[in-house]
N, C-alpha and C positions, 0 to 999 in steps of 0.2 A: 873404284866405285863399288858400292854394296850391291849385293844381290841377293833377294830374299830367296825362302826356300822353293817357292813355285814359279822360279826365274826358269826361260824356256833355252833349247839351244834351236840357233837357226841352222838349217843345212843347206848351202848356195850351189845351183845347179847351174852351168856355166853356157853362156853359149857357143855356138858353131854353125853346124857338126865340122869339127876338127881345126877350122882353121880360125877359131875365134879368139880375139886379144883378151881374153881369158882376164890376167894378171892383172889389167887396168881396171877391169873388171870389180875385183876383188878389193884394189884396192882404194875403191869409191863405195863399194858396200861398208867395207869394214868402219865408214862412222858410225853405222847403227849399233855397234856398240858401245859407243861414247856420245851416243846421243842421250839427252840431258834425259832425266826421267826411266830411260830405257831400262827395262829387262829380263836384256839378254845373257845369259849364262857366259855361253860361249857361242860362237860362229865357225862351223865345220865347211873349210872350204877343198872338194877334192877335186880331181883333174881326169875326166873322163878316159877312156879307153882309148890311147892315137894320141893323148893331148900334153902337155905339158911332160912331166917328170914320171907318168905313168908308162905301161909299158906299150909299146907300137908295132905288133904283130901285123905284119903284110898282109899275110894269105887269110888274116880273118873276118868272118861275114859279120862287118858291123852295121846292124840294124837298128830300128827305134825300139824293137821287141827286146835287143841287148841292154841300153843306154837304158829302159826302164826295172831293167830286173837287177842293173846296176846300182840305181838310185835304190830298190831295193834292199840291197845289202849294206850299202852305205848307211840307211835308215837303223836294219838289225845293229850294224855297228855301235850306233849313237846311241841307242836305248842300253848298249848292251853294256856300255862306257859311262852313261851320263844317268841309269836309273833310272828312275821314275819321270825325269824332268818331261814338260810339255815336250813336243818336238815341232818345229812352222819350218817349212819350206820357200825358198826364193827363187826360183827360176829367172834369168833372161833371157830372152830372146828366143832360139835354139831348147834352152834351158825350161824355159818357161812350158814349150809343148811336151818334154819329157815331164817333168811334176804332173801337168794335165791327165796326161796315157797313165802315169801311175796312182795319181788320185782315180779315175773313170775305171782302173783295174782291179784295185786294192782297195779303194775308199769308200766304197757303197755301204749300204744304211745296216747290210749284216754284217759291216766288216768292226777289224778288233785294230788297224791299224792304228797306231799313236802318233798319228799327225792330228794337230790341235786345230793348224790353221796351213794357209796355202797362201801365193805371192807370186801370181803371174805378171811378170814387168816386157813389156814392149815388144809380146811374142804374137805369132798369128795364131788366128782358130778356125783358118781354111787356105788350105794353102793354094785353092784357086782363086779365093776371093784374092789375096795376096799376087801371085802370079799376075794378075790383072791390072794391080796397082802399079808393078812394076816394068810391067810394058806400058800403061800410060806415062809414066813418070820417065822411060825412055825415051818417047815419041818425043818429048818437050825438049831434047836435048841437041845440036846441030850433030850433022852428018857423022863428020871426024872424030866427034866426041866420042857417039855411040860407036861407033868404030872401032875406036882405040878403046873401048871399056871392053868390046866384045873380043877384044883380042887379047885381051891383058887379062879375063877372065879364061879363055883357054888354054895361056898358057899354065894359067896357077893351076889348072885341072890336070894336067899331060906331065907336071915337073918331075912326077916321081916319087913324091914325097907322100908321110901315109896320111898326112891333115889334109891333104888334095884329094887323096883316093877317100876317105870318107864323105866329102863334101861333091863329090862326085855321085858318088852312089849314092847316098840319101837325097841330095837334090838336083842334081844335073850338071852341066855346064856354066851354067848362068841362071841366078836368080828370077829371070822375065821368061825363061821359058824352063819350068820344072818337068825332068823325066828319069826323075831318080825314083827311089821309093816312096815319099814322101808325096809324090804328085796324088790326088786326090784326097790327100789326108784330110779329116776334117773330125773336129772336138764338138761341134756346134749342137748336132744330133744326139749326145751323148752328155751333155749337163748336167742332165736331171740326175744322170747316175754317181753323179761325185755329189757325198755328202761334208765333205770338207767346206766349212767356211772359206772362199778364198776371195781375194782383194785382186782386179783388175787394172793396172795403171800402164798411162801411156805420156806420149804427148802431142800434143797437134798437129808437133814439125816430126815426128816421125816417118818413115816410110812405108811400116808396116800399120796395115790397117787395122784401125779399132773401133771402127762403126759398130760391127758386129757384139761389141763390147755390152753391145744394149741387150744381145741373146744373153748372156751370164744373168747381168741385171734382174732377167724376166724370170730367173730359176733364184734370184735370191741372195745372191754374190754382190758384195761393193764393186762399185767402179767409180774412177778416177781417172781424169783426161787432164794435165797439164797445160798450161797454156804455154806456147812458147819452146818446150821444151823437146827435145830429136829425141833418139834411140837410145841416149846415154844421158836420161836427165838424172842421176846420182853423181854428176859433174857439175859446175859452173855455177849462174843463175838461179839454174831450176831446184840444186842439188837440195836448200833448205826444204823446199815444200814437201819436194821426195819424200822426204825423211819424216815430216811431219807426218802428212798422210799414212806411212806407213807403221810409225808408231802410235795412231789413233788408232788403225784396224788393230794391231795387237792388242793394244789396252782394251780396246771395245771384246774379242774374242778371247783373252783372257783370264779373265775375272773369274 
């Protein structure tokens, strides 16, 4: 497929922290490449720090302050590789609150950052609001279930592995009760200072909540709510709309 000279490249920021299927990930993103109309230059997909084929240093202190000074460098890389081109960011999940911390860091209204555009997909923007939903969403479930979910979440925490020990430390034990770093995190308060255009998308059936999606809304940001659609609508059913919506916001951002 052709791609003119003001084709952008996207940079896909993966979820987790550490123990995320990353790769399935990646390879439901990568139609928006070949999606009809699209363009996208190329799609830079890297593997954070603990994750896939990068490297997994034990004793090191991985933080949200790291994973965004990361996407940092990854950014100078792309500019530094791809020239002038636009640069739009994709985060999921995990992924999605790191683009956030480094838009709300680097992206304010005196900054010189070459990001064009932004792509928060199926992440929170408080992670008590979140915490909440997911001890409701516990309660709903019989005794044994919960049971066996909470046991099967400590051992993935204790196994020894370093995608456990990050997902330990930045969120706890388990999901429904956060005491990692990440407990009281919240983007909500902080909007107004990301001047990135950026595109909010979820879907119904998700778990993670997107009410709040209406705060972005009120600072100027699209949002998008899927109908039908869980935590991974670039699969299945949902995956065409995904794709639409998401290459309407680029076309729409840039012209």
């Amino acid at each position: 497929m052709s791609r003119t000279k003001h084709a952008f490249v996207m940079i896909v920021v993966h979820g987790g922290p550490g123990l995320a299927d990353y790769a399935e990930s990646y390879a439901g993103l990568q139609r928006l490449l070949d999606y009809e109309g699209s363009d996208c230059h190329a799609m830079v997909f890297y593997d954070q720090l603990g994750c896939g084929a990068s490297d997994k240093p034990a004793s090191f202190d991985y933080t949200l302050s790291y994973y965004t000074q990361e996407l940092a460098q990854v950014v100078d890389f792309v500019k530094n590789r791809h020239g002038h081109r636009p640069i739009c960011l994709l985060g999921h999940s995990w992924g999605g609150q790191v683009v956030l911390e480094y838009c709300a860091r680097h992206g304010g209204r005196d900054s010189s950052i070459p990001i064009v555009s932004a792509i928060v997909s199926n992440s929170p923007l408080d992670e008590s609001t979140y915490e909440q939903k997911q001890r409701n969403l516990r309660n709903l479930l019989a005794d044994d279930v919960r049971q066996f979910l909470q046991e099967e979440e400590l051992a993935q925490s204790v196994d020894g592995s370093v995608g456990s020990a990050i997902y330990s430390k930045l969120i706890g034990l388990n999901e429904a009760s956060i005491t990692g770093e990440m407990k009281g995190w919240s983007i909500l308060h902080r909007l107004g200072d990301i001047n990135v255009p950026c595109l909010f998308i979820s879907g119904t059936d998700d778990s993670i909540p997107f009410d709040e999606y209406e705060v972005a809304a009120q600072h100027g940001h699209a949002v998008k709510i899927i109908p039908g659609a869980g935590h991974g609508p670039f699969f299945g059913p949902t995956a065409d709309e995904y794709f639409r919506i998401i290459h309407q916001f680029l076309q729409t951002n840039l012209k």
